[in-house]
N, C-alpha and C positions, 0 to 999 in steps of 0.2 A: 504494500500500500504506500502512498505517496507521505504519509506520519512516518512509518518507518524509515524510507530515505532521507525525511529529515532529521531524523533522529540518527541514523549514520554519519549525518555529519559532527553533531556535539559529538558524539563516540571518538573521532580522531581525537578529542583532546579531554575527555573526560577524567585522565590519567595523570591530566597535566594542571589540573584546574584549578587548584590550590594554591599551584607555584604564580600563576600571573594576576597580577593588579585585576582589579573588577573592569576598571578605563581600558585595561588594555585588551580583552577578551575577545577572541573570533566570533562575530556573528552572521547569522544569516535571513535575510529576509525573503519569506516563502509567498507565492502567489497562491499559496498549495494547489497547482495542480502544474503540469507539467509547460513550459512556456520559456520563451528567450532568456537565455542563463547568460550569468558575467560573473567571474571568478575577479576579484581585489586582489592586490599588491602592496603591503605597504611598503616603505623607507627603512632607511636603518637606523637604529636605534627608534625606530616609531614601534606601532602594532595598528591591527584594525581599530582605534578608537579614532586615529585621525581621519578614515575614511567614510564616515558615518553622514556628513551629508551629501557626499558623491554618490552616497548607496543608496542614497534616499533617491537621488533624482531618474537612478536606474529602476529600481522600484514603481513609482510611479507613471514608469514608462510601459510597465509591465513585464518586470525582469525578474526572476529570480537572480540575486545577488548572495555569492558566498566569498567568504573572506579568509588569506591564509593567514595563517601567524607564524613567522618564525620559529624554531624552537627556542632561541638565542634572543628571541626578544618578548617583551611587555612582562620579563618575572617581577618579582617581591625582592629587595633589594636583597637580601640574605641568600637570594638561587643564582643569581646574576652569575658571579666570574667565570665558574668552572663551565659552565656551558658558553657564554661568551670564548671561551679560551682554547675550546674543543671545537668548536662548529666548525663543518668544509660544506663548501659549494652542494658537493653530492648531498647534506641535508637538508639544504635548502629544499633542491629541486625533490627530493623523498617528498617532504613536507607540502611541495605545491600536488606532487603526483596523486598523493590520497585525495585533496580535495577536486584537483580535476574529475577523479573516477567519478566523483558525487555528481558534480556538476554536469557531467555527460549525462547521468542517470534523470537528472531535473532538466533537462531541458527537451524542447520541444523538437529539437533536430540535432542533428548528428556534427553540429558544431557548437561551439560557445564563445562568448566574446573575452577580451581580458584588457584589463585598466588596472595601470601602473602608477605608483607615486615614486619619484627619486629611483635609489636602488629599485624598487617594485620595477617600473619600468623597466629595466636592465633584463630583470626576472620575467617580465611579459613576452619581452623578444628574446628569451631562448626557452621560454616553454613554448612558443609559436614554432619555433625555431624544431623544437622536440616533437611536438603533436602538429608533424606538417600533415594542410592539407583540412585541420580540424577545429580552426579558429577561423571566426567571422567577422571577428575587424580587433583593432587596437586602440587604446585610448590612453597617450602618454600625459602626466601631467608630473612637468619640471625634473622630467626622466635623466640617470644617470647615464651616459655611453660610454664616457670614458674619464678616468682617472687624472686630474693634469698634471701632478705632481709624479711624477714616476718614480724620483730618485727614495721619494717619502714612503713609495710601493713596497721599493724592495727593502727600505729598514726596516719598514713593519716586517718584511718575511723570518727577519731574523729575529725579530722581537716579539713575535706573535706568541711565545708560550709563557711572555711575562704576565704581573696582571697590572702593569699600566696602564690607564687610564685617557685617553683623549680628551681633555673638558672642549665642551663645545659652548657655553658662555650663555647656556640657555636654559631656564630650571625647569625639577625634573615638572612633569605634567600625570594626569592621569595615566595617558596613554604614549607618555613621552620620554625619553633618559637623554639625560644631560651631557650622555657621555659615551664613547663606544672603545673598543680594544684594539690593539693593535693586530688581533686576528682577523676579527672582523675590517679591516683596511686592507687585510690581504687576501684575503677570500675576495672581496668585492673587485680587487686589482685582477684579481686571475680570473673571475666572471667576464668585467669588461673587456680585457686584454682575448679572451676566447669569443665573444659575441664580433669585437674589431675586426680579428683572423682569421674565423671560422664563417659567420652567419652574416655579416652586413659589406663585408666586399664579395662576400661569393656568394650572395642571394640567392634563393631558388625562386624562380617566377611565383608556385604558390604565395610565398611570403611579401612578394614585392606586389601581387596583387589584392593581399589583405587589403582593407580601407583601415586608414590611418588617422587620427586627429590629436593632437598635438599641444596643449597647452602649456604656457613659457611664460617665466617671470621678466625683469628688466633683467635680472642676474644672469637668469640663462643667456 
């Protein structure tokens, strides 16, 4: 029944749901019945709480909207390092996989859409990238592509099993950390450095024909 697949989705994290802030918590907004799905992205050092009114406007477009959450991110400050310290790429993409499966199961056709924030973005174009052929457009907003600092890439590589601390000059929020690892700087250097090399100069037509829209700050 269509209760059950939503309840599949809290089940990915029902294990984990203690370790994160309430702000920070994956949700999902159901049409309940089967209909135009969009899987969420967020940032780094964010979680699903900052994408709560982008989900909203997918929703009343008539979307079902699900959201991933990092493992590495939105915990209790007490869970923070050791997972921050351990995460690779390959968890990420685990972590987007389970909720794809859902998302394919909710939605009304054999594709789904995906909308990216920062990193999220990054993460939109190589799960597109991954599930070619199975996404039905893109929705970048102030998306990561690439690293500018390189040489800051590879210190982090060296330093990634400290637990220094990046302050980023911003307090913490519900759904927000103030700060991220030097693991996490290098995990995202080997994301974007692999989407560069692999996925956006050597485009596969599927991908170059997703529809694309793009929202940019002055920054960007």
């Amino acid at each position: 029944s269509f209760i059950n697949l939503e309840s599949q989705f809290f089940d990915l994290y029902k294990n984990r749901m203690e370790e994160i802030k309430e702000g920070s918590r994956p949700f999902l907004l159901s049409q309940h019945k089967k209909a135009p799905t969009v899987v969420m992205f967020h940032g780094l050092s964010d979680s699903p709480g900052s994408l709560k009114e982008v989900a909203q406007v997918y929703y009343r477009l008539g979307y079902n909207v699900l959201t991933v959450l990092l493992r590495d991110h939105g915990l209790r400050k007490e869970n923070r390092d050791l997972a921050r310290l351990k995460v690779r790429v390959a968890d990420w993409r685990a972590d987007i996989d389970q909720v794809m499966q859902v998302a394919f199961l909710l939605s009304d056709s054999s594709k789904v859409a995906l909308a990216g924030y920062s990193l999220g973005g990054a993460l939109a174009t190589d799960t597109a990238d991954r599930y070619e052929g199975k996404i039905s457009s893109l929705v970048y907003i102030t998306p990561l592509f690439k690293m500018n600092h390189q040489g800051f890439a590879h210190v982090a590589k060296y330093l990634r099993g400290l637990r220094y601390l990046l302050k980023k000059g911003i307090d913490e929020s519900a759904h927000f950390y103030p700060d991220f690892t030097f693991n996490q700087v290098y995990q995202t250097y080997l994301l974007t450095k692999h989407l560069r090399l692999n996925v956006t100069k050597l485009a596969k037509n599927n991908f170059k024909e997703i529809p694309k829209m793009m929202f940019l700050t002055d920054a960007d």
